[in-house]
N, C-alpha and C positions, 0 to 999 in steps of 0.2 A: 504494500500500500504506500503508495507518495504521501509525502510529509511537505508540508509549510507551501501548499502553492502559493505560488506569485503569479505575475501575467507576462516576467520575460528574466529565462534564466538567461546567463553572457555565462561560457565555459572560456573564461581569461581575461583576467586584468591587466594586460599591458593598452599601449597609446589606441587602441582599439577599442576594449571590452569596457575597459573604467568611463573613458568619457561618454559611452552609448550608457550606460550604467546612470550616470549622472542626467545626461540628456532625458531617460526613459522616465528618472525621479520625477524631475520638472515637467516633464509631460502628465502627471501624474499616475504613473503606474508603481506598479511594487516589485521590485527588482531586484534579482539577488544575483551574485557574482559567484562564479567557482574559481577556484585562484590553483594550482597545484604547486606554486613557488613563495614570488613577492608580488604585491601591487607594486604596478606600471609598470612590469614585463622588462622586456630586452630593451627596450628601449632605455626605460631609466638603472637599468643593474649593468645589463652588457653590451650598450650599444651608446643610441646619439650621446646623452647623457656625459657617461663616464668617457669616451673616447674623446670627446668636446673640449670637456675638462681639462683632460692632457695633452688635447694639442692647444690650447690656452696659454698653460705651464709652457709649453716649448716653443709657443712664439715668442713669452715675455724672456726667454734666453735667446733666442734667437733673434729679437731687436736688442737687447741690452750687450750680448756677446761682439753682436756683427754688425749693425747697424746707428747703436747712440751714437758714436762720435762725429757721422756726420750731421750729425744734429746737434750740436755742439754740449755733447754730454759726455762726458768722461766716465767710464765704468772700466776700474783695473779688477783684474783677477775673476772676473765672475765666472761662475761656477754653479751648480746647483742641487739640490737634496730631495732626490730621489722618494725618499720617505715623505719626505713632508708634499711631495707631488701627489702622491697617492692619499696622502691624507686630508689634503684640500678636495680627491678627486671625492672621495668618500664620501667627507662633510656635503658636498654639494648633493650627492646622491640621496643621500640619509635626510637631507632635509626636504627634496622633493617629494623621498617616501612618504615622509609624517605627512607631507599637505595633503596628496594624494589620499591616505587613510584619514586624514579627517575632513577632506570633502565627499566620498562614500559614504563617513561615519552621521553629515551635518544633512546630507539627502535622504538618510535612515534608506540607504542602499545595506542588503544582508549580504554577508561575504562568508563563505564556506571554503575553508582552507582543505584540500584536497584534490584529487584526479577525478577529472567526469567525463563519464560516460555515457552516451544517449542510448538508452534502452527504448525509447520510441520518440516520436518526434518531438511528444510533450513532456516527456521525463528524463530525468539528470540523476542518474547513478552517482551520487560524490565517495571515493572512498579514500580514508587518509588514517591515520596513524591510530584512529581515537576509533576507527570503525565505519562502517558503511552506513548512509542513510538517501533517500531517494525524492526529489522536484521535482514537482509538477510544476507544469509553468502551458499557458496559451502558445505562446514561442519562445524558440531556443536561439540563441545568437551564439554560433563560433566564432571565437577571437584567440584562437590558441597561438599564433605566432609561428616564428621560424627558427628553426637552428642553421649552426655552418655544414655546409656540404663538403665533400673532398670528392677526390677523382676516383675512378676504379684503380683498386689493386693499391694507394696511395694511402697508409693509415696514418692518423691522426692520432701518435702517442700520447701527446701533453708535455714531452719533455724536449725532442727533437724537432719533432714536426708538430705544433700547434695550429688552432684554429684563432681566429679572434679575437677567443674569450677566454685562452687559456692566456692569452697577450696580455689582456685585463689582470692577471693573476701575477704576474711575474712581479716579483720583488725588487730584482735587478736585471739593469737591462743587459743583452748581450753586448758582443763587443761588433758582432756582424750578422749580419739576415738575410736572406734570400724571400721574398715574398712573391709567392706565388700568384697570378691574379692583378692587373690593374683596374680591377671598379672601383666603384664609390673606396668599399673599405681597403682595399687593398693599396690605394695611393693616399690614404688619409693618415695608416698606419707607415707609410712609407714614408711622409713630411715630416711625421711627429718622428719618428724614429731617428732618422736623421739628424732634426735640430738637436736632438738630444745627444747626439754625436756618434749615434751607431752607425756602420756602414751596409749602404744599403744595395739591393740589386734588385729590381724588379722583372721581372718574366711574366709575359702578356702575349699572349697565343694570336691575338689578333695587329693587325698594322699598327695602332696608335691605343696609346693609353687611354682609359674612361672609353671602352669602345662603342658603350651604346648614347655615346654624347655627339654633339655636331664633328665630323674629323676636323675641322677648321680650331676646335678647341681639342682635338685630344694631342694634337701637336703640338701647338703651341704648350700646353704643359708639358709634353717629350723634353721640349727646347728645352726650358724654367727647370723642370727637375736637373738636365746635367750639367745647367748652370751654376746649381748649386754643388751639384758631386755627387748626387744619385746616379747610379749604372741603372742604364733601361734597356733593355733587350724586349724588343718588340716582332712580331714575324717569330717566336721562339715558341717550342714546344719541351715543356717538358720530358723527358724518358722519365717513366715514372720506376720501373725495372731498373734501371743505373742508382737510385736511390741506396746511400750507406751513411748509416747513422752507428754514433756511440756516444755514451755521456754527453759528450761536450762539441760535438762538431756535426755537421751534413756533409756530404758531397753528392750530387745531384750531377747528373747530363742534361742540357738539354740541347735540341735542333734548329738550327739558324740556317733560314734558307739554303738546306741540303750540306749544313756543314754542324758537324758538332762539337761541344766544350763541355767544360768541367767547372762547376763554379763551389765551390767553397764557402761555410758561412757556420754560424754557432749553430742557428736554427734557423728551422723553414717554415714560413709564416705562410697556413694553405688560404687563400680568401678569392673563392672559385665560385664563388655565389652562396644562396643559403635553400635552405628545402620546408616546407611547410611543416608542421607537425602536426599529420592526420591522423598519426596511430594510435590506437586506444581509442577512438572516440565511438566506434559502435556504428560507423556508414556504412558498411557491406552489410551489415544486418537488418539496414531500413531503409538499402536502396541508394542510400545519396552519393552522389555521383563522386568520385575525387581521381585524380590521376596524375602520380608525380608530386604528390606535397601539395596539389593545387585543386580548391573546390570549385568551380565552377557555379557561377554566379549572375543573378541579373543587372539591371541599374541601381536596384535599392537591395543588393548583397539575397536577392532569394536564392535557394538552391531549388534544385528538383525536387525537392520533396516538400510539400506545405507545412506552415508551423516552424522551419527551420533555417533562419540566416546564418550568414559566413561573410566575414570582415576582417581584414588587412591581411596578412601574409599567406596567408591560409586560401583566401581568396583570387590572388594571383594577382598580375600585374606588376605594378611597381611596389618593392619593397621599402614603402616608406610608412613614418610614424604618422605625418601628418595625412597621409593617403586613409592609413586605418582611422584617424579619427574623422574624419569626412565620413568615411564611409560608416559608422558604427554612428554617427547624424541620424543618416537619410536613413539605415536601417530602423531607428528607433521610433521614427517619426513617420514611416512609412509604416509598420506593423502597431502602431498606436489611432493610424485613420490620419494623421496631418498630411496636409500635399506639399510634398517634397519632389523634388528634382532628381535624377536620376544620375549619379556620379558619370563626371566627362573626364575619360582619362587623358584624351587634350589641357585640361585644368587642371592640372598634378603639377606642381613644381615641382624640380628634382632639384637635389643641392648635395654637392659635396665639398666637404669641409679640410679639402687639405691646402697647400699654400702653393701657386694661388686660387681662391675659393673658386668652384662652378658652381653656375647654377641655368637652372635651364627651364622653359615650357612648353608646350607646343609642337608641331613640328619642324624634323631635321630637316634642311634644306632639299639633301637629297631625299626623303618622303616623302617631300610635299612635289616635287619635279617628278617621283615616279608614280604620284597620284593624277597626271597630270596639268599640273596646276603650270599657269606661266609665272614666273617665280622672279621676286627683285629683291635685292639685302643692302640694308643700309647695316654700314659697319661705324663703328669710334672706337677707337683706341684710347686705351687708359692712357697712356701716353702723352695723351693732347689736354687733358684733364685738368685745370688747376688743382684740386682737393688730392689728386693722386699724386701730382710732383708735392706737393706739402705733404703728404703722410711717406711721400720717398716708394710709394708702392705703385711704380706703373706698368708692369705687366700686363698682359692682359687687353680685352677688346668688350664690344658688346655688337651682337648681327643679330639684328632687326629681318627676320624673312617674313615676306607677304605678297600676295596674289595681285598679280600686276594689272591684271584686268577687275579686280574686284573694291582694290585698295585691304584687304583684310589681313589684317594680321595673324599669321599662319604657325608663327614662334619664333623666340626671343632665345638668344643662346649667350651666357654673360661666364669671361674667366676672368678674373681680375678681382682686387680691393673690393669688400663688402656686395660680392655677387649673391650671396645668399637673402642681402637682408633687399637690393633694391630689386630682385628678382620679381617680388612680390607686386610691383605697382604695373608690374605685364598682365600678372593671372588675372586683378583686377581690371585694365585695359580688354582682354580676350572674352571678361564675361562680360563685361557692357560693348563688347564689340564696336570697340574705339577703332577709330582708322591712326595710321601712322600721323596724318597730320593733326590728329587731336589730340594724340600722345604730346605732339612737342609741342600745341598749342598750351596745352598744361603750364603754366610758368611753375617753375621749377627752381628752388632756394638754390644760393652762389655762396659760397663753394661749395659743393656738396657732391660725392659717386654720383648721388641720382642723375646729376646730369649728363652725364656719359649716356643712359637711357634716352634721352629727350634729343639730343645731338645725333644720337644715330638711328630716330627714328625721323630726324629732318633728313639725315642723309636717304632714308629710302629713296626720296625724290631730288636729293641733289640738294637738298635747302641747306642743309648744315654748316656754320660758316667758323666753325674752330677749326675745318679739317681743308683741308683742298681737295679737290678734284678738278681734274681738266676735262672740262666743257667741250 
């Protein structure tokens, strides 16, 4: 017999399940959370969060080391404590925790610390340490998240070859890494690593770093990384069979356009993508469709089987935190009767945080050309910037693509200073479906990043007047 119905169990509290949890509150429904870890998941224990943190710590060594003096600051001897890195990373984590649990706690959201499992569409098997007990609920929301993947045949010891989260763990850093993988994590884990003064070498099976980014930006960081002394190896295939580890060192092969080497490192950092985690949840038993870590899902996160959503990693797409909470919205509001919108994975920001920041939306230039769209890009370089020559950070560009016949802005592709944060005034631009020239007509505060936005949305049409072009 089910105990304690509510009208929407969420099976995981990370950036997904908690905020739909809270949203469900104020919609006024009675909702209760299954957790089998911490509140706010991967995201706040092994993921944006704590990685954020650390690469925070290692840019404020990375300006103070290599950068203050041309800013007329003198810093002798700096150096940094490793310990106290981790333990600012904590504090910050630890205190997101507490908010998190007492905003569940202040929505009189129920939270059931334990593993669940759907025994039908409307019940939630919880079982944890203290014993099994079983929810009923109207609907079920998956938000169980994702862990790191590795390749075939390639194990993930924890001591030689780590994932991630075993990275998150280390006490001390190595003295060299091989990082397998350039996405999001795998060059966010490579910047930080470095500032910190590890040596680094990254391996990327595809042309260009961040592959699934515009190539015009996964180059241009190629450039920036070996500017700074990152080794990148790009066109390179791991041999995963060449693989030889012991305590303390790897040696690895891999293939460079039909030629192979030998690379050397303390440890192998694998960051190959990550995998849903659908096991355990009881879908082969009730039908619901999943394949590959991935549920399959509508606009407002339905699955095939009614009574039961599926939000953020678990649902596929893009693996992001602010993806899950968008979506773990419209699911709540949609299965409560509000009219809601249907998630556009066009309006996903994507952002990664390593140095210098991407961030991206919309579509890649070549997408929107093999959709056949006729295609124009206004570009600016951080370069041209004033706010970028006074922060000393000009790396970097922003391309502006849109439909040349329509004027519509198609996506926004930004590597340089503060691309995460001015990313955002595109997502909003793409939903009220601004044209380029309403972008720039926006007056936009001096000096500021934002205007690299505004400049190279005049340049779509040649307006831009900090940059030249020949007419």
């Amino acid at each position: 017999m089910a105990e304690n119905t509510h009208d929407v169990v969420i099976i995981g509290g990370g950036p997904g399940g908690y905020p739909a949890a809270i949203r469900g509150a104020q919609l006024g429904l009675k909702v209760a959370v299954v957790e089998k870890e911490k509140l706010g998941g991967i995201c706040l224990h092994k993921g944006c969060i704590p990685t954020k943190a650390l690469l925070e710590s290692a840019e404020h060594l990375y300006h103070a080391r290599d950068e203050s003096s041309a800013f007329g600051v003198v810093a002798t001897d700096v150096s940094f404590d490793y310990a106290q890195v981790l333990n600012r990373k904590s504090q910050v984590v630890a205190q997101l925790h507490k908010g998190v649990q007492g905003l569940l706690k202040r929505n009189k959201v129920d939270v059931f610390f334990g593993t669940g499992t759907l025994t039908s569409p409307q019940t939630v098997h919880v079982e944890s340490s203290a014993g099994g007990q079983d929810l009923s609920a109207d609907n079920v929301v998956i938000a169980t998240g994702s862990r790191p993947r590795s390749l075939p045949g390639l194990e993930i010891d924890g001591k030689a070859v780590i994932s991630s989260d075993h990275a998150l763990e280390l006490t001390t850093l190595p003295e060299s890494v091989i990082i397998l993988g350039a996405g999001a994590v795998g060059v966010e884990w490579a910047s930080l690593l470095h500032d910190f003064g590890v040596a680094v070498t990254v391996v990327e099976i595809m042309p260009t770093l961040v592959p699934l980014e515009d190539k015009d930006i996964g180059k241009e960081l190629g450039r920036s990384f070996k500017r700074r002394g990152i080794t990148v190896k790009t066109d390179a295939k791991l041999l995963v069979e060449s693989l030889r580890t012991n305590e303390d060192a790897v040696t690895v092969d891999i293939e460079v356009k039909g030629k192979q080497e030998s690379l050397h490192a303390d440890v192998l950092l694998v960051a190959v993508g990550r995998i849903g985690n659908t096991e355990d949840l009881g879908l082969d038993a009730l039908g619901i469709k999943s394949e590959g870590g991935i549920i399959p899902v509508d606009g407002y996160g339905r699955t095939n089987v009614p009574h039961v959503y599926a939000i953020g990693d678990v649902a596929g797409g893009f693996l992001l935190a602010h993806k899950a909470t968008a979506e773990g919205h419209i699911a709540m509001e949609h299965l409560a009767g509000e009219s809601s919108f249907p998630l556009d994975p066009l309006r996903v920001p994507r952002a990664t945080y390593c140095r210098p920041e991407i961030a991206s939306i919309g579509l890649l230039e070549e997408e929107a050309a093999a959709q056949g769209r006729d295609v124009k890009v206004g570009r600016f370089p951080f370069a041209a910037l004033g706010k970028a020559l006074i922060k000393g950070q000009t790396e970097g560009f922003v391309k502006m693509v849109c439909d040349a016949k329509t004027d519509e802005i198609l996506g926004t592709h930004v590597i340089g200073p503060g691309a995460t944060d001015i990313v955002a005034e595109m997502g909003l631009a793409q939903m009220l479906e601004a044209t380029p020239l309403e972008v720039g007509l926006n007056i936009h505060p001096h000096p500021t990043l934002a205007e690299a936005i505004m400049e190279a949305s005049w340049d779509v049409d040649r307006r831009a007047v900090h940059v030249f072009r020949r007419r």
